[in-house]
C-alpha positions as CSV (number, residue, x, y, z in Angstrom):
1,X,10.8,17.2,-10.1
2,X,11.7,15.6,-13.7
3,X,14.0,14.3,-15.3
4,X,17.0,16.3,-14.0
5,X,17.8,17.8,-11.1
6,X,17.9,21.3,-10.3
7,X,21.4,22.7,-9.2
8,X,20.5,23.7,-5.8
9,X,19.0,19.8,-5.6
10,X,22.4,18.8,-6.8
11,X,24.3,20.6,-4.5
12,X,22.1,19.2,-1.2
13,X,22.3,15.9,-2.1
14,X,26.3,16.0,-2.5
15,X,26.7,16.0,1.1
16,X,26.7,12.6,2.1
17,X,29.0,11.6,5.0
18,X,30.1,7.8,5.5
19,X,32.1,5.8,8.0
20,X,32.7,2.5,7.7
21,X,34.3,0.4,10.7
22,X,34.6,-3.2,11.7
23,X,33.6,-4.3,15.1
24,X,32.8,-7.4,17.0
25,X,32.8,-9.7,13.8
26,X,30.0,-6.9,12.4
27,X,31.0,-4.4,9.1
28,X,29.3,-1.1,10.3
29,X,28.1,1.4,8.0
30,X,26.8,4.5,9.2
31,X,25.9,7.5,6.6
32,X,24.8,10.9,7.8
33,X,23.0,12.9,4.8
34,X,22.3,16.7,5.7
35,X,18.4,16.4,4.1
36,X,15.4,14.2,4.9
37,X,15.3,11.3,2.6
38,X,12.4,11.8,0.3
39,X,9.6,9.5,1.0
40,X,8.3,6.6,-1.4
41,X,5.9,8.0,-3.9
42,X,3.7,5.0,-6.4
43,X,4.9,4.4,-9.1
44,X,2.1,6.4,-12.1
45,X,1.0,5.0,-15.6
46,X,2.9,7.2,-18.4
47,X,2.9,7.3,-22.3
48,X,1.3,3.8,-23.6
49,X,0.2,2.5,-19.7
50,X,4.3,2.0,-18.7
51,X,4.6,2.8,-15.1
52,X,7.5,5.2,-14.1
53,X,8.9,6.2,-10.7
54,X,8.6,9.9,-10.0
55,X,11.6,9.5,-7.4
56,X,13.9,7.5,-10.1
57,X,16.2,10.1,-11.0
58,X,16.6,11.6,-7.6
59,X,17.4,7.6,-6.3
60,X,20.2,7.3,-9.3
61,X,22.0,10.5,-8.5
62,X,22.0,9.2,-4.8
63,X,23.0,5.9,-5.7
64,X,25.6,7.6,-7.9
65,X,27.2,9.8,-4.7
66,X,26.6,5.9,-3.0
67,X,28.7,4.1,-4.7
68,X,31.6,6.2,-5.1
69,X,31.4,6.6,-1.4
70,X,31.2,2.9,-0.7
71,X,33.8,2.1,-3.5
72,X,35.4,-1.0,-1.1
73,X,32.1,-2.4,0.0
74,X,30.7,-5.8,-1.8
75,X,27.2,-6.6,-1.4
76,X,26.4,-9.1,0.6
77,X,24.2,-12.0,1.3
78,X,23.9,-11.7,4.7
79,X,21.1,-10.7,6.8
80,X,21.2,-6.6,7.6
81,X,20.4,-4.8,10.5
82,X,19.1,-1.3,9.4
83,X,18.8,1.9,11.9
84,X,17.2,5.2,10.5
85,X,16.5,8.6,12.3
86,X,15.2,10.8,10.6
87,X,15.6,14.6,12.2
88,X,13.5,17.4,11.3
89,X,14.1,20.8,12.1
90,X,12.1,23.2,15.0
91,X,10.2,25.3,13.1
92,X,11.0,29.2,14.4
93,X,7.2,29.9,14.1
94,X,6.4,27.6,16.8
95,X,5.9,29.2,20.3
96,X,8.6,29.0,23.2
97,X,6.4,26.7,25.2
98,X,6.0,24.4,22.1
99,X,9.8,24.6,21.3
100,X,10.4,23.5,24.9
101,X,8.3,20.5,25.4
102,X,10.2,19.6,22.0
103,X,13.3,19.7,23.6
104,X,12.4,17.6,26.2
105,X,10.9,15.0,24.2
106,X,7.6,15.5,25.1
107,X,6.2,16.3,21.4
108,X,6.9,13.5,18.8
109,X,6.7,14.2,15.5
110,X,3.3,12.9,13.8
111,X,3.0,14.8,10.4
112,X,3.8,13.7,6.7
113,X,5.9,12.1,5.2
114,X,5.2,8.6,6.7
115,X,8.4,6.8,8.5
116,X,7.7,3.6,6.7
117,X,7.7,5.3,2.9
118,X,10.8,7.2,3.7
119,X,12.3,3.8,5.0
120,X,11.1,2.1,1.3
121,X,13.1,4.8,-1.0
122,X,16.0,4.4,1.8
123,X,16.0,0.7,1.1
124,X,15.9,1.3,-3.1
125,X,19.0,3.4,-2.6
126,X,20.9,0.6,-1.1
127,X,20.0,-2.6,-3.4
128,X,23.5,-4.0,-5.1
129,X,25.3,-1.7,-3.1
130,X,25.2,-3.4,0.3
131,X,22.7,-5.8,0.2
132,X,21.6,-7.6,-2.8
133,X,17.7,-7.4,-1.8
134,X,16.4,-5.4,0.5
135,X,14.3,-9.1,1.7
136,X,18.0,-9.4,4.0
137,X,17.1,-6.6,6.2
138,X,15.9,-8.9,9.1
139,X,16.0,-6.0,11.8
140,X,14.5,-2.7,10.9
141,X,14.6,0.6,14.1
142,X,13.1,4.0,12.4
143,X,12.3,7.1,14.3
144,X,11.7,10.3,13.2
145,X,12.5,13.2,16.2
146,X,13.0,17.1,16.3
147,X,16.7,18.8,15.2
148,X,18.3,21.8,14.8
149,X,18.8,21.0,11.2
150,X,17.7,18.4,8.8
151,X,19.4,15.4,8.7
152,X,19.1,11.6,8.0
153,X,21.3,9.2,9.8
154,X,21.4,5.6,8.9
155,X,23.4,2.9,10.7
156,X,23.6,-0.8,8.5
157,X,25.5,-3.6,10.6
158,X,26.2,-7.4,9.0
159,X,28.4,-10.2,9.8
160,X,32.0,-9.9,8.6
161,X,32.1,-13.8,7.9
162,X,29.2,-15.4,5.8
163,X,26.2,-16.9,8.3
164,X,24.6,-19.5,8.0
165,X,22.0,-20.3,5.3
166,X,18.5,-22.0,5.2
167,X,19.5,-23.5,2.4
168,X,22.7,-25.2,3.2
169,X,21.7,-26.7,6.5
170,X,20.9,-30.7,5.5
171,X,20.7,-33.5,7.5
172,X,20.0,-35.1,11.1
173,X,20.5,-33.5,14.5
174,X,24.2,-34.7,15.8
175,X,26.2,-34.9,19.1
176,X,26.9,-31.4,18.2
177,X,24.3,-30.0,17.9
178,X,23.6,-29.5,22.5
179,X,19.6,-30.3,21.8
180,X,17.6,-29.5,24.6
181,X,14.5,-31.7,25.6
182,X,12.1,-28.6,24.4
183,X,13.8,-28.1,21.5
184,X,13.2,-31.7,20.8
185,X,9.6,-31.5,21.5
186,X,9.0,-28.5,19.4
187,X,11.2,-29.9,16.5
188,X,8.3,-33.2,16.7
189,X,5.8,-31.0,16.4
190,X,7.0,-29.4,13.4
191,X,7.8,-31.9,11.3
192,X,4.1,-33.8,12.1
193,X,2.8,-30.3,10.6
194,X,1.0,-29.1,14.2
């Protein structure tokens, strides 16, 4: 691809749609791009052994579109719950038998590119925009299916009011805490190191 971005490139990756709603305590985010996310590609040695992204300027000029869409959201801290489909288009070629055992879910998708290396550049694109580090996702669903048209949906849902944290929780067990006698047990085992 380069260093820039061709015009027609430009013009696909413009159409971005966002919502953003609260809802039981949660901030939703869901994003609809018209175009299949392009999958993680390793980082290759350049000029003097530096290592470059091939995908870096197509993740900026996302992130760019991003941000001005998501101008009131704050990163947070909080742990993330990410949902992907990715949706490929029926290919006109295929036969009529083919096209309908598609329809009915009975075909899956299975060729390239990989779910898990479109879900790596998906979570780049996000980093300081809604999450800090993409090590917050805690909860990850990813599916790629058959479409009339390309498309990427992606659903992101995190508490409203900060959660706790591992690090701030100090101290003894209390009244408060409504132990129950296997929690106890387990919590014995744990500290001796078993």
């Amino acid at each position: 691809m380069g260093k820039e971005l061709k015009n027609e490139e430009k013009d696909l990756l413009d159409k971005i749609k966002v919502t953003t709603y609260q809802e039981d305590q949660k901030n939703i985010i869901e994003m609809e791009f018209n175009y299949i996310i392009k999958s993680y590609q390793r980082n290759r040695s350049g000029r003097g052994g530096h290592m470059y992204d091939p995908l870096n300027t197509y993740k900026k000029y996302i992130r760019t579109l991003l941000k001005k869409e998501l101008v009131n959201i704050k990163p947070t801290s909080n742990s993330i719950n990410l949902e992907m489909n990715l949706e490929y288009p029926i290919s006109s070629s295929y036969s009529e038998r083919k096209i309908l055992m598609i329809l009915r879910d009975l075909i899956k998708i299975t060729s390239k590119p990989d779910l898990d290396n479109t879900l790596k550049t998906s979570l780049d694109l996000f980093k300081n925009i809604i999450w800090i580090d993409d090590s917050q996702v805690t909860t990850i669903i990813a599916n790629k299916k058959y479409s009339d048209e390309p498309k990427t949906i992606i659903k992101i849902v995190y508490d409203i009011e900060d959660e706790l944290k591992l690090e701030n929780i100090t101290g003894r067990i209390n009244i408060y805490d409504k132990i129950t006698e296997n929690e106890k047990k387990l919590i014995k085992l744990i500290k001796k190191g078993k």
